[in-house]
C-alpha positions in Angstrom: -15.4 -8.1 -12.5 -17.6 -8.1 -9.5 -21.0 -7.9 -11.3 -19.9 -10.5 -14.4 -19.3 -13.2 -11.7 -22.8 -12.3 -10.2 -24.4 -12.6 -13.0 -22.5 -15.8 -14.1 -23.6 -17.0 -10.0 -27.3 -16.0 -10.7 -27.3 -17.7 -13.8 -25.4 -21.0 -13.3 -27.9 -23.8 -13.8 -28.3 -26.8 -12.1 -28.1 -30.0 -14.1 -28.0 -33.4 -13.5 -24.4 -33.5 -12.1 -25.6 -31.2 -9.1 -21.7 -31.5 -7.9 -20.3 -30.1 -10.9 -23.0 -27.4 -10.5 -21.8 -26.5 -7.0 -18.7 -26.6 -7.6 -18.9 -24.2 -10.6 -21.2 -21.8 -7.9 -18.2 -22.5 -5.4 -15.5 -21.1 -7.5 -17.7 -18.2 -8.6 -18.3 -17.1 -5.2 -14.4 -17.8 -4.4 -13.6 -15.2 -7.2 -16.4 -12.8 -6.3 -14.5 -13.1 -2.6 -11.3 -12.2 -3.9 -12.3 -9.5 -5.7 -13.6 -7.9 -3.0 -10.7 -8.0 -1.1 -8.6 -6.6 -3.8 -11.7 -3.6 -4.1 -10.9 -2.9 -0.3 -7.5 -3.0 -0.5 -6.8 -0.4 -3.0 -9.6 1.2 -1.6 -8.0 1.7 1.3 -4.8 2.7 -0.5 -6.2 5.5 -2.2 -7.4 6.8 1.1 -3.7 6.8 2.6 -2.3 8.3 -0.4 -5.3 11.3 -0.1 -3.9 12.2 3.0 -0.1 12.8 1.7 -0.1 16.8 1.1 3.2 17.3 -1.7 3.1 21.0 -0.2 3.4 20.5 3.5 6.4 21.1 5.1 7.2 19.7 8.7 10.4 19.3 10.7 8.6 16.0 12.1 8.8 12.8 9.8 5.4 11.8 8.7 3.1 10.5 6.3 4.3 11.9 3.2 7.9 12.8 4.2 10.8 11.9 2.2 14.0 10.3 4.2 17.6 9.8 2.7 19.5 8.0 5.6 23.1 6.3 5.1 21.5 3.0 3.8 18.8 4.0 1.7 16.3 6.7 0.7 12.5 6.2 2.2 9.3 7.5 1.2 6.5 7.6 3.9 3.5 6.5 2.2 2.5 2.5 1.8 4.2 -0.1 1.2 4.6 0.1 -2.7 8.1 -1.1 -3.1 11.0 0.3 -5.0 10.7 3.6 -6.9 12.6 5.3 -9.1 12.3 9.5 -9.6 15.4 11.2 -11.5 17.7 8.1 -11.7 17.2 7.9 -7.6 15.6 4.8 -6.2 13.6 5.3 -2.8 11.4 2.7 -1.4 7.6 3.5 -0.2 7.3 2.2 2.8 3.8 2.0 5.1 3.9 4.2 8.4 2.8 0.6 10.0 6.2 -1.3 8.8 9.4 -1.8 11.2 10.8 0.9 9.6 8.2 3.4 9.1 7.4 3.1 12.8 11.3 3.6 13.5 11.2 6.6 11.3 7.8 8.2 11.8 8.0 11.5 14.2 11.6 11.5 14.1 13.4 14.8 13.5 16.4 15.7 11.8 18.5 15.8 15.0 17.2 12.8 16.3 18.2 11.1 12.6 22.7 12.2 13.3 22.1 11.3 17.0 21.5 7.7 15.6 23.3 8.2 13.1 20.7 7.4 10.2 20.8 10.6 8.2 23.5 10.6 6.0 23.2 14.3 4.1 19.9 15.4 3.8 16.5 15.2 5.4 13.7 16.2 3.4 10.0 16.2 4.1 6.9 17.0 1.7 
């Protein structure tokens, strides 16, 4: 996408209506813009979700960890919404959000004393 609107940039021509010709390299650079953005951003999700390790196992909450509390189940990855694995829906949160910064480090006693864990506290 990045390199079509380049080339459509590089190659927009200008005519006698010189507006309508910088308005058309306006909006082209606009979309080249936002493309770029959206490049970072999921660059910058792939990196978070190369750090999650399915095989570790820590008593600590962290990036990675699986959470089942009273009001919800919580995976600690980014913030991709609500997930659904075996009929169970969890909700990827980001280490950065409200809750992800509430959760992150905590350990399984620290989860009854506040009496957020309802069963089970699982990390991967």
């Amino acid at each position: 996408m990045l390199s079509s609107n380049q080339k459509a940039l590089q190659s927009e021509t200008k005519s006698s209506a010189g507006d309508k010709h910088e308005t058309g390299r306006a909006m082209l650079q606009l979309e080249m813009e936002k493309a770029g953005q959206q490049l970072a951003g999921i660059t910058q999700m792939k990196v978070v979700l190369s750090k999650i390790d399915v095989l570790k196992s820590s008593k600590n909450a962290c990036l990675g960890s699986i959470i089942i509390t009273d009001k919800a189940r919580y995976f600690l990855s980014l913030s991709a919404g609500q997930l659904v694995v075996e009929d169970k829906r969890y909700f990827a949160i980001s280490v950065s959000s409200p809750i992800g910064k509430l959760l992150l480090g905590k350990q399984e006693k620290d989860m009854h004393q506040k009496r957020l864990l309802r069963k089970r506290y699982y990390y991967s």
